[in-house]
N, C-alpha and C positions, 0 to 999 in steps of 0.2 A: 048706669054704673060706669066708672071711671076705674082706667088701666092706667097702674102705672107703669112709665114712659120705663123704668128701669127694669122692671119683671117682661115686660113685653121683649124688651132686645133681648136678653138673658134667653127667653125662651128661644125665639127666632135664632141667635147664634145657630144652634144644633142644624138650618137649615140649610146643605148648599145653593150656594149659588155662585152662577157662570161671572168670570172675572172680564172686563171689555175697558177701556180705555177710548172717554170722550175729547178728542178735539175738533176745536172751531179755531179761525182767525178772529185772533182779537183785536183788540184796538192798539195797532201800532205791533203787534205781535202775538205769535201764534200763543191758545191756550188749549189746555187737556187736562183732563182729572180720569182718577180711576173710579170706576164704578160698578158696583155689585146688582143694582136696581136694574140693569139692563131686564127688556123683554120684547116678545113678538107681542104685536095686540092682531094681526090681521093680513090674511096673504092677499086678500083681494078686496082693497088697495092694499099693497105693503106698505105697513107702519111697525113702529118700532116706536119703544119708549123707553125712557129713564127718570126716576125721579132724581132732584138736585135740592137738598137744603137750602133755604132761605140764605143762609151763613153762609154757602160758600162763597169763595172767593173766586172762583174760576165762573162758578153762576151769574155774578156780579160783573166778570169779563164778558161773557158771551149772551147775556140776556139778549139782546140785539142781533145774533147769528141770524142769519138766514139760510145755511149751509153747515154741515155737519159732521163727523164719522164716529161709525162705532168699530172698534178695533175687536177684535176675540183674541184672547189672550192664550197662548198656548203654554202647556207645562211646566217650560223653559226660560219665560219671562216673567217669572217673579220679579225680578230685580228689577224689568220696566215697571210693574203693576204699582210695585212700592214706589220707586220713581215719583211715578203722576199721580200717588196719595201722600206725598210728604209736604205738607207747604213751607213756603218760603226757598224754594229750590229750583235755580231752572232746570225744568223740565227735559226741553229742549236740545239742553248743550250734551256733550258726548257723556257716556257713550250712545246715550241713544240716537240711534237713525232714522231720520225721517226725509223727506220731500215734501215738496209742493204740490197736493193734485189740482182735482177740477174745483173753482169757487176760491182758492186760495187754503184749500184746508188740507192742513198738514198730514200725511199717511205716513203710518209707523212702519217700520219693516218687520219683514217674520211674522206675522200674525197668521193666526188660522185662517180668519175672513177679515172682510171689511165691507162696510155698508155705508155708504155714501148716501146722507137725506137732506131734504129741503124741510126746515119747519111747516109742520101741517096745522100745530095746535100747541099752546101753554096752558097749563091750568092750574093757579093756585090750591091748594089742599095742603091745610094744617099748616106745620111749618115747613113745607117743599113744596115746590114748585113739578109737575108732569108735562116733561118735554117730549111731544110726541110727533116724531118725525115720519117724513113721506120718503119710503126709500127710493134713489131714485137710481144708484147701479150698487150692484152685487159683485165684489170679488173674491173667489177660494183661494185661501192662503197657503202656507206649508202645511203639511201633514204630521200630524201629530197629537199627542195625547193630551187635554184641557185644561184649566184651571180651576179651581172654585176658593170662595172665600167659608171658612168654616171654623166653628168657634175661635173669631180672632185672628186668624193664622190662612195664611193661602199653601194649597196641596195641590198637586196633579190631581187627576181622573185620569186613571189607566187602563181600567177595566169597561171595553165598551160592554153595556144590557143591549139585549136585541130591544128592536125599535115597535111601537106598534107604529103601522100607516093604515 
């Protein structure tokens, strides 16, 4: 049986998901995209994952990374999240804030976290590619309330649900 590719996102819209911002040093200069596919696959090893379209253009910068970050987007950075999902825009130039960290890969400021990985694995699937990174440091950012992308549109999460451990 065959889904169509347009009733499948339609449905999937209604699900949230965490907003995170990928950059790598690219060729001659930094790149980053926003991205909604972020996930944990495994705490021991920590790995992390994000799927990347065939088409993107920031994919097509950093296929080559060997070095990585994933940003967690807080509440308050809509404006970066849109930012680093609008093409044809440096990313980079103000206002956004960034540095230099370790590997050459850009860190954003203000973020919740940041996960710093070394490519562990690539996997083609369909039309996206599964970049599955080895974390290799952990940092807690500012505190505050989240982001998620949901039907189309990015919202805080304000309301934390007690957690199960």
């Amino acid at each position: 049986m065959t889904v169509d590719p347009a009733a499948l996102r339609s449905v999937l819209r209604a699900h949230p998901s965490g907003v995170a911002v990928l950059t790598a040093a690219g060729p001659g200069r930094p790149v980053g995209v926003t991205v909604t596919s972020f996930t944990s696959i495994s705490a021991e090893p920590a790995l992390v994952a994000v799927a990347l379209a065939d088409t993107s253009t920031t994919w097509a910068k950093m296929v080559h990374s060997e070095h990585f970050a994933f940003h967690l987007l807080g509440a308050d950075q809509a404006a970066t999240a849109m930012r680093f999902a609008t093409p044809g825009v440096d990313r980079f130039a103000p206002p956004t804030a960034w540095h230099l960290g370790p590997y050459g890969v850009p860190y954003l400021a203000g973020c919740l976290g940041r996960l710093l990985c070394s490519r562990h694995s690539t996997v083609p699937l369909g039309d996206h590619h599964l970049l599955v990174g080895a974390v290799e440091q952990v940092e807690q950012g500012e505190r505050g309330d989240g982001l998620v992308h949901r039907h189309g549109g990015l919202q805080p999460v304000t309301t934390p649900l007690p957690a199960r451990t």
